[in-house]
C-alpha positions in Angstrom: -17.3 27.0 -9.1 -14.6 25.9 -6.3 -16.7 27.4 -3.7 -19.6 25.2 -4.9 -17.2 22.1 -5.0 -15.8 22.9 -1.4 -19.3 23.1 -0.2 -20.7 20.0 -1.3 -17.5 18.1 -0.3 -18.1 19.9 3.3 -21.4 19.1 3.8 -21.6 15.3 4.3 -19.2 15.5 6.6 -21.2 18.3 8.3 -24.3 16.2 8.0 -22.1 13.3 9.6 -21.1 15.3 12.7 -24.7 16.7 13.1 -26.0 13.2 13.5 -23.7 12.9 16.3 -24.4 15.5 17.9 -28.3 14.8 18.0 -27.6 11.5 19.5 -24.8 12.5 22.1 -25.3 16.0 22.6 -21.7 16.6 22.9 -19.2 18.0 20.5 -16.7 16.4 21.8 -17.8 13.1 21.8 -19.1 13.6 18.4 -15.6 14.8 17.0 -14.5 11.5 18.0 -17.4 9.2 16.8 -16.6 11.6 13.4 -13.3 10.7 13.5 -13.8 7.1 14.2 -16.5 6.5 11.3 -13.8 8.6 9.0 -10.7 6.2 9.9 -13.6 2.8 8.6 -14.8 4.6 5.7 -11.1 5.2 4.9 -9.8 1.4 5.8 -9.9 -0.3 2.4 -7.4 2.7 1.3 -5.5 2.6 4.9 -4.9 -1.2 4.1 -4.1 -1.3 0.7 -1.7 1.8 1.6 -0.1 0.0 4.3 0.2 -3.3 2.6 2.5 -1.3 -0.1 4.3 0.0 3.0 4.8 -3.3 4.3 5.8 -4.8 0.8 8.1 -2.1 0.0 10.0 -2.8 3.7 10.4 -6.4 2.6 11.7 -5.6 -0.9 14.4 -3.3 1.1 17.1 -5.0 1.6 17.4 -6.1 -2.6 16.5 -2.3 -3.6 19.5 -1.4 -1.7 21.4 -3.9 -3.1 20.5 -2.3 -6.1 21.4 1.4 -5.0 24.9 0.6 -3.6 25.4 -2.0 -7.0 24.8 1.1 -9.7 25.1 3.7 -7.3 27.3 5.6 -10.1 24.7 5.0 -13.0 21.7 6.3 -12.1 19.9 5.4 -15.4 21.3 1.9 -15.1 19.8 2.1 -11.4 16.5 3.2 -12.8 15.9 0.3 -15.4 17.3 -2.0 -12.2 15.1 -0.8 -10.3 11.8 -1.0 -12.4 12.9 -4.1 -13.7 12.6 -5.4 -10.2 9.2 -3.8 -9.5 8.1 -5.3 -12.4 9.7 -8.6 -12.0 7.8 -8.5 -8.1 4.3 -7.4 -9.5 5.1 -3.9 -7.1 3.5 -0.2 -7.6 6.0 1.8 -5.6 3.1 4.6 -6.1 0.3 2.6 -5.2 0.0 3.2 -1.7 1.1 7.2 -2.0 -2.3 8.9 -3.2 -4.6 7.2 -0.3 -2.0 8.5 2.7 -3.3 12.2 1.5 -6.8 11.2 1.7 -7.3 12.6 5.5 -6.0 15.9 4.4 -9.4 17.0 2.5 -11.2 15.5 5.5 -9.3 18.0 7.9 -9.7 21.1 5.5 -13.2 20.2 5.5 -13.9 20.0 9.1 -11.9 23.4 9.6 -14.4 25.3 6.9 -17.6 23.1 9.2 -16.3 24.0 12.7 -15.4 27.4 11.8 -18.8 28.4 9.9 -21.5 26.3 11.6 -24.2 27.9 10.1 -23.9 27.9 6.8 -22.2 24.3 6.8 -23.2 22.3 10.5 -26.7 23.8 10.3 -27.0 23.9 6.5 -30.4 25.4 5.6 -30.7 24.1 1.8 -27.9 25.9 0.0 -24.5 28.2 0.6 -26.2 31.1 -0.6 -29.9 30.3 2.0 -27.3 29.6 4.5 -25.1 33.1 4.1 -28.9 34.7 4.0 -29.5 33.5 7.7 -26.1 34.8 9.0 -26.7 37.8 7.2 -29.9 37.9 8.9 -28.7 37.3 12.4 -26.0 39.7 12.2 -28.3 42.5 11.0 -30.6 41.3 14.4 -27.8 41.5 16.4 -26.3 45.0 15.0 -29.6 46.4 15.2 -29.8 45.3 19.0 -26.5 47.3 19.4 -24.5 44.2 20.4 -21.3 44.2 19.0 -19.9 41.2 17.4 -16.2 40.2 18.3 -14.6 37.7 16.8 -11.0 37.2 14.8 -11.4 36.4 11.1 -12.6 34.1 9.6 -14.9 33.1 13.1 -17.6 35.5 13.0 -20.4 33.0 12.5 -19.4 31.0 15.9 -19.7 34.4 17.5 -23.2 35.3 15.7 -24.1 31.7 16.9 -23.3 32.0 20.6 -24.8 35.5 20.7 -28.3 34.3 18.7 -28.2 31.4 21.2 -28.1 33.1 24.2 -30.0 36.3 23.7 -32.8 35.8 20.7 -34.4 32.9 21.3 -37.8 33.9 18.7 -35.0 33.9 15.4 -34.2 30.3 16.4 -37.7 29.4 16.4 -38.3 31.4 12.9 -35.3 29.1 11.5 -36.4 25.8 12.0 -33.2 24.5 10.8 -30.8 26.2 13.7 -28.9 23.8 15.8 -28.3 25.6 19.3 -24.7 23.9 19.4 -22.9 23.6 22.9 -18.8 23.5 21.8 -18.1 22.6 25.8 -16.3 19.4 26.0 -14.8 18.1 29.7 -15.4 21.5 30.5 -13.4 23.0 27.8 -14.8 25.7 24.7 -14.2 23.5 21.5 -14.2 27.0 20.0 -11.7 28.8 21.9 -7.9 28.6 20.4 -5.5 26.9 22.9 -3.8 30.3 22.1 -5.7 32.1 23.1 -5.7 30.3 26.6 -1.8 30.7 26.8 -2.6 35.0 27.2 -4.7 34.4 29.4 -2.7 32.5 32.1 -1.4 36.4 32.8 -4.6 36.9 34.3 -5.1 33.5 36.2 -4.7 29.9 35.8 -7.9 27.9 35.2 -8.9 24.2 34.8 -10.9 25.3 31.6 -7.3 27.1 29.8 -4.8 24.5 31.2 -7.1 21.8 29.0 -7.1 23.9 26.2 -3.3 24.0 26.2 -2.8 20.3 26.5 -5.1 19.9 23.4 -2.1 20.3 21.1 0.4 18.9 23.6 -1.8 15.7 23.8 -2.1 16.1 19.9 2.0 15.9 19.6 2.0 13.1 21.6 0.1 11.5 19.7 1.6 12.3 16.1 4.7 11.5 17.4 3.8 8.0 18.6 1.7 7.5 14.7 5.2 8.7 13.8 7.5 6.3 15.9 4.9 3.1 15.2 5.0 3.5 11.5 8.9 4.2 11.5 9.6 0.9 13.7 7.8 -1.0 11.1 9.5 0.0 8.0 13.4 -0.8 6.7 14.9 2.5 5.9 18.3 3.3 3.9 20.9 5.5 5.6 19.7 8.3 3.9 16.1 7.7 4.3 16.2 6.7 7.1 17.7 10.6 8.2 15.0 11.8 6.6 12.2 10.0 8.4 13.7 10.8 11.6 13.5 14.4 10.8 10.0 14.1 9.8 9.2 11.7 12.8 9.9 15.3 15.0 9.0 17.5 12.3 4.9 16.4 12.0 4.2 16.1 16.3 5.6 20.0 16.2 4.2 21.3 13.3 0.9 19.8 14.7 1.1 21.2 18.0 1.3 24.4 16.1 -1.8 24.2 14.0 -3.5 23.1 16.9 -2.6 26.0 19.2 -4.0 28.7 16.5 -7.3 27.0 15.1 -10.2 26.2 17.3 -9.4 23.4 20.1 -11.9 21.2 18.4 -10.0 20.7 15.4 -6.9 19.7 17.6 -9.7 17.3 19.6 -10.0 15.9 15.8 -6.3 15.9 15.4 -5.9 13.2 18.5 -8.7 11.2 18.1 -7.2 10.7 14.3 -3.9 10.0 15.8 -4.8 8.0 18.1 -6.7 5.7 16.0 -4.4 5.6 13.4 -1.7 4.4 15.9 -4.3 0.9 16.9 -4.4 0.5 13.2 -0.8 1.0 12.0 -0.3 -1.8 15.0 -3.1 -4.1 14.0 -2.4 -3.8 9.8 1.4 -4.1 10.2 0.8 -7.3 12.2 -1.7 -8.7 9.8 0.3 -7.9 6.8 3.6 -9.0 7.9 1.8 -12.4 8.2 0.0 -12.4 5.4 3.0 -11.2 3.2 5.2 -14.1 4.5 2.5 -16.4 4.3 2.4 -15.2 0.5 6.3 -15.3 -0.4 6.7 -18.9 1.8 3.3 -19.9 -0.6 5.3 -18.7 -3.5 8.5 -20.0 -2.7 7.3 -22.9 -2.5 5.5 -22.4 -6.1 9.2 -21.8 -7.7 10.4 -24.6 -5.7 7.8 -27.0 -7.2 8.4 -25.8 -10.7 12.1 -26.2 -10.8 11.6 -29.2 -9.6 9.2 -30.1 -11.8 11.7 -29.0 -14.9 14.8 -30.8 -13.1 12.5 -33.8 -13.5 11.4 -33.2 -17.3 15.6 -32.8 -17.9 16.1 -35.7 -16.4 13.7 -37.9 -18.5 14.1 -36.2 -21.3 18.1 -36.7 -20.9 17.4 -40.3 -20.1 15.0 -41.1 -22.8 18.0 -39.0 -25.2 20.8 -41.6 -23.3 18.1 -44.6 -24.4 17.7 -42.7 -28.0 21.1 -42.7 -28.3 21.8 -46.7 -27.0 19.1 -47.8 -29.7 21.0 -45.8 -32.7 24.4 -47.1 -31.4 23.0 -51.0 -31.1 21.0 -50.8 -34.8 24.4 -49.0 -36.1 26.7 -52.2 -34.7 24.0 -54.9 -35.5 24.2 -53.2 -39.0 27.7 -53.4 -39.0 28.3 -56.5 -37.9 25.6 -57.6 -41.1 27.6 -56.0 -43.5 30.7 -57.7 -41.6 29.2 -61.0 -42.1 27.8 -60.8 -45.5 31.5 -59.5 -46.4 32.9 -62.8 -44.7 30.9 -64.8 -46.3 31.4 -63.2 -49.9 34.9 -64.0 -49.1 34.8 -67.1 -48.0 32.7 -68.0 -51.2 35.4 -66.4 -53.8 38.1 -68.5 -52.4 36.6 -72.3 -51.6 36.1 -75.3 -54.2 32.7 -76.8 -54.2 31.6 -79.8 -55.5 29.7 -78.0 -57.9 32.6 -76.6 -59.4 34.5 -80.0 -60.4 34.2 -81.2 -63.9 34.5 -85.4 -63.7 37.6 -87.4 -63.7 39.6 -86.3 -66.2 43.3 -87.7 -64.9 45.1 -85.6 -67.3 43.9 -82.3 -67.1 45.6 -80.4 -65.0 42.8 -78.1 -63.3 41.9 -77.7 -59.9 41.9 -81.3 -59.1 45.0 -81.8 -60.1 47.7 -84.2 -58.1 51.3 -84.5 -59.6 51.8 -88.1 -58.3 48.1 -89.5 -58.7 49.5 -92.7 -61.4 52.8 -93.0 -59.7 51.7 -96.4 -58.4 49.8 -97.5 -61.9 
C-alpha cells in the first residue's frame, strides 16, 4: 500500500522533470527549472507561512513580556499567552505544517533520480516499470557485463550500460529516455564522495565540481538560514537555539549532499537559493503590509474610543440637562407650595370687608374702638 502511495506521489514530479528534460536536454538545467516551478506551486503556503513568521516577530516583544511577567507560573503563562493569541486573531501553528512541505518533495526526487526507470521513464505502472529493469539486467547478465553499482543505484547503472551498448532494447521500449546526468561537465549521478577518493589518484575539473556541489549547497543553507534569522525577534533562549540551528542545517546539508547523487545536492542549491530571493522579497512585503494593517487598525480603536468618549459625553451632558430640568420643576414646585402656604396665611389672619357685620357701636367685636363716643 505505501509503496503504491510513494509511487504515485513520485511520479508527477518525475513527469515534471521529464518535461524538462525534453525541452532543455540537460539535467542540470532541468533540476533547476524543477526546482523553480516547485518553490511557485508552493508560494501560497510559503507566504501564508512567512506572514505567521512575520506576525509572530511583531507580537515578540508583548509574548515576552508575558514570559518574564509569569515566568514562575507556567499554567498562568499558558492561559496569558492563548488569551493573547486569541485576543490578536493569531495561530501560533498556522504557519508550522507548510515549512515541512519541501521535505516530501526532496524524498521524492531522491526515489526519481536514484531509480530512473521505473519512476523518470515510467512505462504505465511500478510493477511494468520493475519488468523492464528486470529485463535489462537479464540482457545485460546474459551479455556477461557485470553490473556495479552501490545499493540502492543499480538502475542508473543498468541505464548507462543499456545506453551505451544495446541500442535495439531501447528501440523495443518505446518509453526509454536515453538520459545524459552531465551538467557543466559534471556526472549528476556520481556522489561528491566519491570524487573526494578519487583526488588520490588525480585532481580533475569534473571531481573538484562535484565537491563544491555540497560546499556551494552550505553556502547556500547557511545564507536561507542567516536571512530568515535577521528577520525575526528571538528571546534569549531562542534565540541560542536558532543560532545553533543556523550552523546546524548548512552542515548537516553538506553531508547529505556529499553521499547521495550530486544531482540531489544541484536540487538542494537551486532550493536554497531561491528560497533566499523569497524570504527577502516576502519579509519586505509583509513587514509593510502588517504595519499597514496594525496603523489601519490603530486607527480603527482610535476612532471607536473616540467615538464612545463622545457618546459619554452627550449622554453625561444630556444627564447634567436631565438633572437641571428635575432641579428647576422641584424649586418652581416648591416655591408653589411656598406661595399658596403664604397666601393661606395671610388669608387666616386679615379682616375683610366681608367679614364686618354693620354698625353696631356697642358690640365689642372686631370693629371695636374703646374711645369711639368719647366726643358724643
Amino acid at each position: 500500500m505505501f509503496s503504491t502511495i510513494g509511487y504515485a506521489i513520485c511520479i508527477p514530479f518525475a513527469a515534471l522533470l521529464r518535461l524538462f528534460y525534453n525541452l532543455t536536454g540537460s539535467y542540470g538545467v532541468s533540476l533547476i527549472l524543477f526546482t523553480l516551478v516547485i518553490k511557485l506551486i508552493l508560494l501560497p503556503f510559503q507566504m501564508k507561512s512567512k506572514k505567521s513568521m512575520v506576525r509572530m516577530s511583531r507580537m515578540s516583544g508583548k509574548m515576552q513580556e508575558i514570559q518574564k511577567k509569569y515566568a514562575n507560573n507556567q499554567l498562568k503563562m499558558q492561559e496569558e499567552m492563548q488569551k493573547f493569541y486569541q485576543e490578536e486573531g493569531f495561530n501560533p501553528m498556522s504557519g508550522c505544517l507548510w515549512s515541512f512541505l519541501p521535505l516530501p518533495i526532496l524524498m521524492a526526487l531522491y526515489y526519481i533520480i536514484r531509480e530512473p526507470i521505473v519512476y523518470f521513464m515510467n512505462f504505465g505502472g511500478k510493477d511494468a516499470g520493475l519488468a523492464v529493469v528486470n529485463a535489462a539486467r537479464s540482457l545485460i547478465e546474459g551479455a556477461g557485463i557485470e553490473i556495479v553499482a552501490s545499493p540502492g543505484y543499480e538502475q542508473i547503472a543498468i541505464s548507462n550500460i543499456i545506453n551505451s551498448q544495446f541500442p535495439d532494447f531501447i528501440a523495443e521500449h518505446p518509453g526509454w529516455v536515453n538520459i545524459d546526468y552531465h551538467f557543466l561537465g559534471i556526472d549528476l549521478i556520481q556522489t561528491p564522495w566519491s570524487a573526494v577518493s578519487s583526488l588520490s589518484t588525480g585532481i580533475t575539473l569534473a571531481a573538484v565540481g562535484l565537491i563544491l556541489i555540497p560546499i556551494i549547497s552550505g553556502v547556500f543553507s547557511f545564507l536561507l538560514s542567516k536571512v530568515s534569522m535577521s528577520q525575526s525577534a528571538q528571546t534569549a533562549a531562542a534565540n541560542g537555539s536558532t543560532k545553533m540551528m543556523m550552523w546546524m542545517m548548512p552542515l548537516m546539508s553538506i553531508y547529505i549532499a556529499f553521499i547521495v547523487p550530486a544531482a540531489l545536492g544541484v536540487y538542494w542549491a537551486a532550493q536554497s537559493a531561491f528560497s533566499i530571493i523569497q524570504e527577502m522579497v516576502l519579509g519586505k512585503f509583509y513587514t509593510k503590509k502588517l504595519q499597514e494593517e496594525e496603523d489601519a487598525r490603530q486607527e480603527m480603536i482610535q476612532a471607536d474610543r473616540q467615538k464612545r468618549m463622545e457618546e459619554a459625553k452627550l449622554l453625561q451632558e444630556q444627564q447634567r440637562q436631565h438633572a437641571a430640568q428635575k432641579k428647576s420643576l422641584k424649586e418652581k414646585r416648591q416655591a408653589a407650595q411656598e406661595a399658596k402656604a403664604l397666601k393661606a396665611k395671610k388669608a387666616a389672619t386679615s379682616t375683610t370687608e366681608a367679614g364686618r357685620v354693620g354698625d353696631r357701636p356697642y358690640a365689642r367685636g372686631r370693629s371695636y374702638k374703646e374711645d369711639r363716643y368719647d366726643d358724643q
